[in-house]
N, C-alpha and C positions, 0 to 999 in steps of 0.2 A: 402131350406125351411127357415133356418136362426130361431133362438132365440124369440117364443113369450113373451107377457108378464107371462103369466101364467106358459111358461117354467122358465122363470128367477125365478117367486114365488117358484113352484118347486126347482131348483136349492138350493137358497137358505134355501128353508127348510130342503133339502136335507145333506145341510154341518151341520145342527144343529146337526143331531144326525147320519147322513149315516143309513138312515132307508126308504128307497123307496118306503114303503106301506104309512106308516105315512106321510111322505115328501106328497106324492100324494095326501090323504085325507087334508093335513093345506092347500096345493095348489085350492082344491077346486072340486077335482074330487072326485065322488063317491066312496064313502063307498065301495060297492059291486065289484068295480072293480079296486080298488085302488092297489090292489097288480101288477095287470098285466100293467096296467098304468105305474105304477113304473117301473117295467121292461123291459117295451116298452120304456120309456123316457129317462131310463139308456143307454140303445141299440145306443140312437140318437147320433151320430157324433159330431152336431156343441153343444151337450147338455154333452156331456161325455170329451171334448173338455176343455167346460167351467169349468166342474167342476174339471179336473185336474189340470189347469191353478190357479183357485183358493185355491186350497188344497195344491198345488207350493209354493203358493203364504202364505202360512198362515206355516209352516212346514220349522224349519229352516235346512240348511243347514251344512254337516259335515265341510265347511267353516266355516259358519257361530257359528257354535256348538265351532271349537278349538278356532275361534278368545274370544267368550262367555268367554271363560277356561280361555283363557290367559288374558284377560283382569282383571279376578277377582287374579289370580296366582300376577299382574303388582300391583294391587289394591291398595290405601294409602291412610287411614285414611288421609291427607293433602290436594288430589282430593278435598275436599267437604267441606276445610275450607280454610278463609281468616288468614293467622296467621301474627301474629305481633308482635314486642318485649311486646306490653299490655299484649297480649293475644291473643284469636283466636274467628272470630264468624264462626258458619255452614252456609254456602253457599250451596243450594241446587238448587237454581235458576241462570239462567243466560239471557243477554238479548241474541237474536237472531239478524240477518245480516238487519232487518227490525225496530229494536229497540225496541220487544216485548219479556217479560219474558217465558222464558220456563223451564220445568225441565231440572236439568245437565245431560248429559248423563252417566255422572258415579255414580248419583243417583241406577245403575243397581250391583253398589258394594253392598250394603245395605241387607243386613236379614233382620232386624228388626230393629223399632224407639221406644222408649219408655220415653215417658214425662212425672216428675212427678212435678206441681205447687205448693207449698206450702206458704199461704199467711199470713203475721204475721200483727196483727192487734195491732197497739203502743199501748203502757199502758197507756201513758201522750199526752198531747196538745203538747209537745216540742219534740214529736217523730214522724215518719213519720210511714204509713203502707209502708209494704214492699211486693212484690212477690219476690219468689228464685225458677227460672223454672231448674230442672235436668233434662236432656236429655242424654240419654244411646244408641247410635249406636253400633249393631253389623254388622261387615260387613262379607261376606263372606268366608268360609277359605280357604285361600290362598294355603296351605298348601294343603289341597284337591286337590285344584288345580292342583296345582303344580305334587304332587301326580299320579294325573291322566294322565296330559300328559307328564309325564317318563314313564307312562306305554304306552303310545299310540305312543313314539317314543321309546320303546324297553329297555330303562331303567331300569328299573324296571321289572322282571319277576318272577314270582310266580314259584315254582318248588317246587315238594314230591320228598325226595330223599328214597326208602326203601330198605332196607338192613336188610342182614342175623345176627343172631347170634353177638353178641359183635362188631358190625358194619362193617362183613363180607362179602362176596358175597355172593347169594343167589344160592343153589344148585339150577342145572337146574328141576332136580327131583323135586322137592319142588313147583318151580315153574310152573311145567306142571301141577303137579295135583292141584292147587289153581288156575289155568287155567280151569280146568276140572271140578272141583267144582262149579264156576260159571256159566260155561254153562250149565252143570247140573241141577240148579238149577234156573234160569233165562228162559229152554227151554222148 
């Protein structure tokens, strides 16, 4: 049967919210029987096909997720500047293999930008106005990072240690009935 246009419509409105009634009524089918629509369209093969293909496709991967980590964990303030014994400007752009500006890719270091202008306007003919632009980059924490995949390579492991009495063993008596308590109560 293959992919009409009104399926793709579908499809498409489909991924906005994964709502198959809705999806069906933006697509153009009736109100009244949009719901069964939807779930007849769901049902379709080359249409349940596409839409995992696309939801693949949007949905990173636990590849894709550690490289993310590691890349901010690698991260440095230096990525995104030109520095020089002057000094250093931010470089956020670079050209591409075609000679067109793109953003950097480690532009994906960054939290937050924050610019503040401040213009001084001379007192005298013999003075010049000035602009002084402050820019304040946070970038990610590293350290999070970092963080996180010692715990995802076993590093790092969270543990309650509990113990009896002046940090003694815990009679087993004690602990049946704090066993028995719970279920008690929980049942």
């Amino acid at each position: 049967m293959g992919i009409t246009t009104k399926n793709q419509l579908f499809i498409a409105e489909y991924l906005k919210d994964l709502n198959a009634t809705q999806a069906a009524i933006r697509a153009g089918y009736s109100k009244h029987s949009a719901r069964a629509q939807g779930c007849r369209l769901l049902t379709n093969a080359d249409i349940k096909t596409e839409i995992d293909a696309q939801i693949a496709e949007r949905v990173m991967s636990a590849d894709e997720v550690k490289l993310r980590i590691s890349d901010i964990a690698r991260g440095d303030m230096a990525d995104l500047m030109d520095i020089t014994t002057s000094g250093f400007t931010l470089e956020l752009m670079e050209k591409d293999e075609n000679g067109e500006l793109k953003v950097k890719d480690k532009t994906k270091l960054i939290k937050k930008i924050k610019q503040k202008v401040t213009t001084f306007i001379a007192k005298s003919e013999s003075q010049d106005d000035r602009e002084v632009v402050e820019t304040e980059i946070e970038l990610y924490s590293s350290q999070e990072a970092l963080n996180t995949l010692a715990k995802h390579h076993g590093l790092l492991i969270d543990r309650t240690e509990i113990t009896g009495k002046d940090g003694g063993a815990i009679p087993i008596e004690v602990f049946e009935k704090a066993v028995d308590k719970v279920y008690r109560e929980s049942g």
